[in-house]
C-alpha positions in Angstrom: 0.0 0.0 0.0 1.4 3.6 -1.1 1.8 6.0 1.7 0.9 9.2 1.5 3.5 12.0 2.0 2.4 15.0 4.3 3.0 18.5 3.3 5.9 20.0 5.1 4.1 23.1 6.7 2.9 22.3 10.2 -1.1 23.1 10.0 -1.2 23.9 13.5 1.2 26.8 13.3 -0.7 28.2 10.3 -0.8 32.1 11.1 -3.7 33.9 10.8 -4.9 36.3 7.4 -3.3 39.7 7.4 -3.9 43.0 5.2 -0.8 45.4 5.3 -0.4 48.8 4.0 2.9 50.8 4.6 5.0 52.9 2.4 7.6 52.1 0.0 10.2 54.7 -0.8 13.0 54.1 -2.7 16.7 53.3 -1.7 19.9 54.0 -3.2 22.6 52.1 -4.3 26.1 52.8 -6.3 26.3 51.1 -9.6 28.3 48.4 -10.2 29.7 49.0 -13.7 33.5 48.3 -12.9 34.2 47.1 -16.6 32.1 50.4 -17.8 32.7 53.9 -17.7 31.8 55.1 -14.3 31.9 58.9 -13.9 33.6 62.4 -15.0 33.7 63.7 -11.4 36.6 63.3 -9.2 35.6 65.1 -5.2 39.3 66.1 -4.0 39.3 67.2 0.1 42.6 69.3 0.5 43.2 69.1 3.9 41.9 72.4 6.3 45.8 73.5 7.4 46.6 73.8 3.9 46.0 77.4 2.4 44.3 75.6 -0.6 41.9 73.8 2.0 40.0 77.4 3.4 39.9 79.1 -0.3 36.0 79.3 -0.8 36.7 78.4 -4.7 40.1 76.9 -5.9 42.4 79.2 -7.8 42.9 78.5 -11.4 46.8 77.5 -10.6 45.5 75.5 -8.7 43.4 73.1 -10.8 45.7 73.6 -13.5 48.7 72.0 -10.7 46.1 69.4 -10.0 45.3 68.9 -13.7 48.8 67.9 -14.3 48.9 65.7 -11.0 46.6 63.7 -12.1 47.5 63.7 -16.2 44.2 64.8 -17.3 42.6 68.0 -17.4 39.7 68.7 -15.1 37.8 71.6 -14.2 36.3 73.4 -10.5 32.7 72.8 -10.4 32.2 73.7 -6.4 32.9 73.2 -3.5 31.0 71.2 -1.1 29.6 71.8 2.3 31.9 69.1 3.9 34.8 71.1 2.4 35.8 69.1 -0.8 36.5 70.1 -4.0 34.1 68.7 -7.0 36.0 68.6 -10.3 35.2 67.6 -13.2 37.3 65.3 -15.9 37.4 65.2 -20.2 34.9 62.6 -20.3 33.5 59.2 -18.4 36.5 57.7 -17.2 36.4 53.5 -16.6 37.7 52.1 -12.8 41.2 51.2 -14.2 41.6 55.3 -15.1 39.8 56.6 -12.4 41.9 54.5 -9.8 45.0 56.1 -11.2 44.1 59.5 -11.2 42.7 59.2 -7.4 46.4 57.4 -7.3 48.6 60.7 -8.4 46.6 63.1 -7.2 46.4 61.3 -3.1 50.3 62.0 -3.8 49.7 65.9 -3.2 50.9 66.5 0.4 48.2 68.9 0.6 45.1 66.5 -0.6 43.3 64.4 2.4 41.5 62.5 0.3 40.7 62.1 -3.6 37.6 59.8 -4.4 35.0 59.3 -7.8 31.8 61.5 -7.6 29.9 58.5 -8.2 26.4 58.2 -10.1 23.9 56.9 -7.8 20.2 55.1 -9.2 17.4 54.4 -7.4 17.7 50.3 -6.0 14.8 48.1 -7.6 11.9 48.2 -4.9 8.9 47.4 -5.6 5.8 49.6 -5.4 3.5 46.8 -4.0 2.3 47.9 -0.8 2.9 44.9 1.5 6.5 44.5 0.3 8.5 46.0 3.1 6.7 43.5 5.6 8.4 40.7 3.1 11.2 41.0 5.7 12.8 37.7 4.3 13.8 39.8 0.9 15.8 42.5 1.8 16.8 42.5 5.8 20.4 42.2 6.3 20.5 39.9 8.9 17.8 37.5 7.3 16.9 38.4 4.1 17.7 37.1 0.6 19.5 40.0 -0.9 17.0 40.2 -3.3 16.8 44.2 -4.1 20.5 44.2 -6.0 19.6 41.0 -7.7 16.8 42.7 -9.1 18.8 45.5 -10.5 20.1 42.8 -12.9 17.2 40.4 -13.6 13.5 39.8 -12.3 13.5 36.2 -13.9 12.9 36.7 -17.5 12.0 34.0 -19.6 12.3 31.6 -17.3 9.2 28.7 -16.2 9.6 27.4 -12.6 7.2 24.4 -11.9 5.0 24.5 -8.1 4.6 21.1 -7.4 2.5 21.2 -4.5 -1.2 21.9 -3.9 -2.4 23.5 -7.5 -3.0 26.9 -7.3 -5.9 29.5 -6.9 -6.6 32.3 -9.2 -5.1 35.2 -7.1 -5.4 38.7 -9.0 -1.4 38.9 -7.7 -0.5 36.2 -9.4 -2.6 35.1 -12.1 -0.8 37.1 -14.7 2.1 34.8 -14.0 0.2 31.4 -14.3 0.6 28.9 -17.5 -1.4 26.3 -17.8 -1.1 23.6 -15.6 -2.0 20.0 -14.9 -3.7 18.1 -11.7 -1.6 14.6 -11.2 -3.6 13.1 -8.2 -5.5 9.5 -9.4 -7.1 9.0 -6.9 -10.7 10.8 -5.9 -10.3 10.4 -2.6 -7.5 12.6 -1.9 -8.1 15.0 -4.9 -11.4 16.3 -3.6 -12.5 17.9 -6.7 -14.3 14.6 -7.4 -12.3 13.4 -10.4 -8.8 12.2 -11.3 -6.5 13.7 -13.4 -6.9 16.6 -15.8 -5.9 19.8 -17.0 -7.1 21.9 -14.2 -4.6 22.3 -11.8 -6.8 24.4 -9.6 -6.8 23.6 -5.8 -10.4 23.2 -4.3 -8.7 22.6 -0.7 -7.4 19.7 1.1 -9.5 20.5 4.7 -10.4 17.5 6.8 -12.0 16.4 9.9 -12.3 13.8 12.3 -8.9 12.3 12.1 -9.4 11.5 8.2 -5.4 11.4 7.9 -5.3 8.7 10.2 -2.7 10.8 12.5 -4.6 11.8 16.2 -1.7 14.6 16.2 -4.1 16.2 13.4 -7.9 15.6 14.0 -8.8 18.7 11.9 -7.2 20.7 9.8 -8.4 24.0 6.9 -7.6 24.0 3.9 -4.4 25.4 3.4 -4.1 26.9 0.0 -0.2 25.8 0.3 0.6 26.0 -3.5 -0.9 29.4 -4.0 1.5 30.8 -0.9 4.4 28.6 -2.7 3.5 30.4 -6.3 3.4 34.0 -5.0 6.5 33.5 -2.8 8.6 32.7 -6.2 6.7 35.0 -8.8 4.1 37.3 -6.8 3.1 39.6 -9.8 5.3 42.9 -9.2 4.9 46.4 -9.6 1.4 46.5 -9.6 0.6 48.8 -6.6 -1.0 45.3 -5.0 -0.3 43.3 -2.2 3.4 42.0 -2.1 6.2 40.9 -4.6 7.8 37.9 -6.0 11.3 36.6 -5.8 11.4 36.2 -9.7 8.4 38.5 -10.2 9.3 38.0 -14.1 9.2 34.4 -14.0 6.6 31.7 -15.0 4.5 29.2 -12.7 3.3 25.8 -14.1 1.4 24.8 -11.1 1.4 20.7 -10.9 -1.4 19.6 -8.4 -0.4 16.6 -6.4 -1.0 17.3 -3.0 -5.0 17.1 -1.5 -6.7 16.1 1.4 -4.2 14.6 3.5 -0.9 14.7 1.1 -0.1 12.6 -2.1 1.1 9.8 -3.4 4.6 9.1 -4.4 3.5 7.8 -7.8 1.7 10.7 -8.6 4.2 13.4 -7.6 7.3 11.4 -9.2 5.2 11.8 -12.2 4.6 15.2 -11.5 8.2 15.7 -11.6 9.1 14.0 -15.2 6.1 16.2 -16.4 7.1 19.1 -14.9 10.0 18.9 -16.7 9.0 18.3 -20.3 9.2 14.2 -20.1 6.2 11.9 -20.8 3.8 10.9 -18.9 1.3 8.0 -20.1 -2.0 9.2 -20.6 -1.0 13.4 -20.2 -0.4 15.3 -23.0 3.0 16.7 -22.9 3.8 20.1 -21.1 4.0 23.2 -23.5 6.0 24.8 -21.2 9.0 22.5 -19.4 10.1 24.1 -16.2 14.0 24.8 -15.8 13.3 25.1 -12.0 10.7 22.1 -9.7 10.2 23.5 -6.9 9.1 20.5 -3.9 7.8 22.2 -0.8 6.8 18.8 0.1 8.2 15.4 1.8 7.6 12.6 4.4 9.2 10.6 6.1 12.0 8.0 5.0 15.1 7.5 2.9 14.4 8.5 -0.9 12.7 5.9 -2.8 13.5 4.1 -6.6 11.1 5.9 -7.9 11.5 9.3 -6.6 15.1 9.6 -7.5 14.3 7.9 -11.0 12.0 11.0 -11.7 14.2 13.4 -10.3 16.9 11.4 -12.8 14.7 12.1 -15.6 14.0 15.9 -14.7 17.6 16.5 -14.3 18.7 15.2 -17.7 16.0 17.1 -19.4 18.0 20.4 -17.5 15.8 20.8 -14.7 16.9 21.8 -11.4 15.0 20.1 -8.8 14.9 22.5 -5.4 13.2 20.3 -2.4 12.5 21.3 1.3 14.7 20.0 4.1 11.8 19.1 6.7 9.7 20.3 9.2 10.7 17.9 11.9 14.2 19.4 13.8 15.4 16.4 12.7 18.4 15.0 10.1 17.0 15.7 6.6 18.7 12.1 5.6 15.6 10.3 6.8 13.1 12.3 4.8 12.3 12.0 0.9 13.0 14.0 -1.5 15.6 16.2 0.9 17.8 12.8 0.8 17.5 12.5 -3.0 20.6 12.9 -4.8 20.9 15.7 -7.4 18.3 17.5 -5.9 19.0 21.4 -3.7 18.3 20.2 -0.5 17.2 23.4 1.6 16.8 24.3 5.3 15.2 27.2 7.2 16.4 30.2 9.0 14.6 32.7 11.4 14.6 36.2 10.9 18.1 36.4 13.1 19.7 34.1 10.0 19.7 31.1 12.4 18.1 27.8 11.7 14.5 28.1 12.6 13.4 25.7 15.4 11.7 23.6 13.4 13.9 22.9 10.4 15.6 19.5 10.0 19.6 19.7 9.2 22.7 17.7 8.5 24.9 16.8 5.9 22.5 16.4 2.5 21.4 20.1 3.4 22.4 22.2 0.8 21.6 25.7 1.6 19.2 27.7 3.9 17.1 30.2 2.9 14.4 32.2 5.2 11.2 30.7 6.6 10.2 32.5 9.3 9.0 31.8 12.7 5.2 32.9 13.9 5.4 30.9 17.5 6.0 34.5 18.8 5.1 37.1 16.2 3.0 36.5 13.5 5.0 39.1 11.4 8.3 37.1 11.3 6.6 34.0 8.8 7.1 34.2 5.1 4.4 37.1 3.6 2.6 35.2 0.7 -0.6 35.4 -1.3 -3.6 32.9 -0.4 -7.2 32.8 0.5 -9.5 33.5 3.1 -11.8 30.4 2.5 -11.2 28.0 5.7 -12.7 24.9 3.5 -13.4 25.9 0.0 -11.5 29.2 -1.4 -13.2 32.6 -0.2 -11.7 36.1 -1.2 -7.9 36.6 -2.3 -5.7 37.4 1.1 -2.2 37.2 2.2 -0.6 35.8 5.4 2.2 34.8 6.7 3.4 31.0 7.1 6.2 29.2 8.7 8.2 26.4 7.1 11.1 24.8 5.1 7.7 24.6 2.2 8.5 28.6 2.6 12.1 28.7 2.2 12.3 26.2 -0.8 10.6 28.8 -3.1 12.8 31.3 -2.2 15.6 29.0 -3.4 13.6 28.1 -6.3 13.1 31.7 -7.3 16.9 32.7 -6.7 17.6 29.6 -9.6 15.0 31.0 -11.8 17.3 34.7 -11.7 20.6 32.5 -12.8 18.4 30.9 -15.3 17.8 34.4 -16.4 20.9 35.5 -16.7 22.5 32.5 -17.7 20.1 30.4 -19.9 22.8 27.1 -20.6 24.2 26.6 -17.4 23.1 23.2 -16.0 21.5 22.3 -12.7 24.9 21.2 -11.2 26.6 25.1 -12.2 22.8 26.2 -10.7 23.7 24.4 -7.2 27.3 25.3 -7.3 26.6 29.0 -7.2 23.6 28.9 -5.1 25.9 27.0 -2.4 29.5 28.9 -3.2 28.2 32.2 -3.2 25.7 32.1 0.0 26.7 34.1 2.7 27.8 33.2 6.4 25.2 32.6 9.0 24.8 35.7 11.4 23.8 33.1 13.9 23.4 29.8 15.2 22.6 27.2 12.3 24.6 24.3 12.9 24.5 21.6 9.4 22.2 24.5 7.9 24.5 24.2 4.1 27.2 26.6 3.2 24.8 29.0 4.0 21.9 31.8 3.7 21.3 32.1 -0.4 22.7 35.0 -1.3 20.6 36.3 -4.8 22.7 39.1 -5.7 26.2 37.2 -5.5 24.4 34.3 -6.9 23.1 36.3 -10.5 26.3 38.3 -9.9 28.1 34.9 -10.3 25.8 33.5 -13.2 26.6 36.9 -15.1 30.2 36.5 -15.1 
């Protein structure tokens, strides 16, 4: 007899529906163009005891002596409150020149300092209200680094497969949906009263009465899991609604094969292949293969024949295959698919950057990404879209939910940016700089992976 496997979120930490409004101004950041030309501006601070330091506006000697300092001519634009000098140079100058003029003219005895008057852009931050409460995208400590990515790609042309619980028709997220495809066989656990078919949508997976079978769980709303997952990895952006996506640029093909009480191993393995662009008896092919799977999903055990086969299959076909670690605070090695080779196995951290209490570890943990805690405060979970219905869907919402099922998508979304940027590179080169490029953990997260994914050093990586 198959055994279902449980979806990773705990239902009985499920936070509650939120609506948040806040501002959203804009932050700066210094381009990085260090192979481009940068700037024309040199700012030159002669130091106060010097005579040239207290002139209100330099002398023409005197930026004529600086001209030939640094070997090209410049000329006084004004001088600034702090005391510096702006100047200007013959033209854009790249990092190589600019370094060397800084060089010959920080030889003056009389300069303090000599820097580039660097151009300065507004950072790409979304306008969606909610998206500063999406703590797990930008904090320092915590977050994924997304906003600098984002400077460079939002996940263009690139299709990332939720494997999970099908999805709802959000209004911040159905602009990103393609067709998609419900895999569960059996009746009982799809709840829409049929087996499979082309509509991937989820109805809910509530239950009552101990249905499940686990006394732990005698009831349990709907949960709406896949439509969280979706919005975490491409949340339609820039829209003046709600929050933002990782990959806001991206693609979902949303592949149903969780329902009322989990799925069946068989039906998600072929979820995978299909996912993927393989073939699956009896489904018409998918018109639009996903370079990224994203599994917010697992049980118990060491991976299975057939699980690994699929992943096998998606992995040939150029898939990367992005799973959670596990709920449990427990070693990931004795839960499928987080034991699975080839696969981006990945933990949770809190909003401190250490592993969340719940989140399993050890060695086949790849990285760690956030998830979010909401024992304590409700507004330190993962800010997705969702619905308000408690059985069947209601109204569109947003809330905030624990889990590894909320970090994975972060992951998922961070491949879909190097996809972007980087079209060929494999899913081995995708988990190499996912994992080589993810930053140190600011606190405790002992077998967490090399670290906290790191989006901008990863698409900065991808570029190069």
């Amino acid at each position: 007899m198959k055994t279902p496997l449980k979806n990773l979120l705990h239902k009985s930490a499920l936070a509650g529906v939120f609506s948040l409004l806040c501002a959203s101004p804009f932050a700066a950041q210094v381009e990085d163009t260090s192979n481009a030309q940068i700037t024309d501006r040199i700012i030159v601070k002669y130091k106060q005891g010097a005579k040239i330091g207290q002139a209100a506006r330099l002398a023409p000697e005197t930026v004529d002596k600086a001209s030939r300092r640094a070997g090209h001519k410049m000329r006084h634009l004004r001088r600034m409150a702090t005391g510096a000098q702006v100047m200007r140079l013959e033209g854009r100058k790249n990092k190589a020149e600019l370094e060397a003029i800084i060089s010959r003219l920080k030889q003056d005895p009389d300069v303090e300092y000599a820097e580039p008057d660097l151009m300065m852009k507004a950072m790409a931050v979304p306008n969606d209200p909610s998206y500063y409460d999406q703590w797990h995208y930008f904090e320092s400590t915590g977050g994924l680094n997304l906003p600098a990515a984002w400077d460079t790609t939002q996940g263009e042309g690139v299709v990332v497969a939720v494997i999970d619980t099908g999805f709802l028709p959000h209004a911040d997220l159905t602009a990103n949906l393609l067709p998609g495809y419900d895999m569960i066989s059996d009746t009982d656990v799809s709840v829409d009263g049929d087996g499979r078919d082309s509509d991937a949508t989820d109805p809910g997976d509530w239950y009552t009465n101990t249905y499940c079978g686990d006394p732990r769980y005698p009831e349990a709303d709907s949960s709406w899991h896949g439509t969280h997952v979706a919005g975490t990895i491409a949340a339609v952006t820039n829209n003046n609604m709600g929050v933002a996506g990782v990959a806001s640029k991206a693609k979902i093909v949303p592949v149903r094969v969780l329902g009322r009480c989990g799925g069946y191993t068989s039906d998600i393995a072929d979820g995978i292949i299909w996912s993927a662009g393989g073939s699956v008896s009896g489904v018409p092919t998918n018109a639009n293969p996903a370079q990224v799977l994203n599994l917010s999903l697992g049980g118990s055990g060491s991976c299975a024949t057939t699980t690994q086969n699929a992943i096998n299959t998606a992995r040939s076909l150029g898939a990367t295959v992005v799973v959670a670690a596990g709920n449990s605070a427990r070693n990931a090695r004795r839960y499928t698919p987080a034991s699975c080779s080839g696969v981006i196995t990945v933990a949770a951290t809190d909003r401190s950057g250490g592993r969340a209490y719940y989140s399993n570890y050890g060695n086949v943990v790849d990285v760690a990404a956030p998830g979010g805690e909401t024992n304590v405060v409700s507004s330190d979970g993962v800010l997705s879209t969702l619905n308000s219905g408690n059985t069947v869907a209601g109204t569109d919402s947003y809330a905030y939910y624990p889990g590894t099922s909320m970090a994975t998508p972060h992951v998922a979304g961070a491949a879909a940016l190097i996809y972007s940027v980087n079209p060929n590179v494999t899913p081995d080169q995708v988990e190499s700089i996912l994992t080589s490029t993810a930053r140190s953990f600011p606190s405790s997260c002992s077998r967490c992976g090399s670290g906290i994914v790191d989006a901008a050093a990863a698409v900065a990586a991808a570029s190069n």
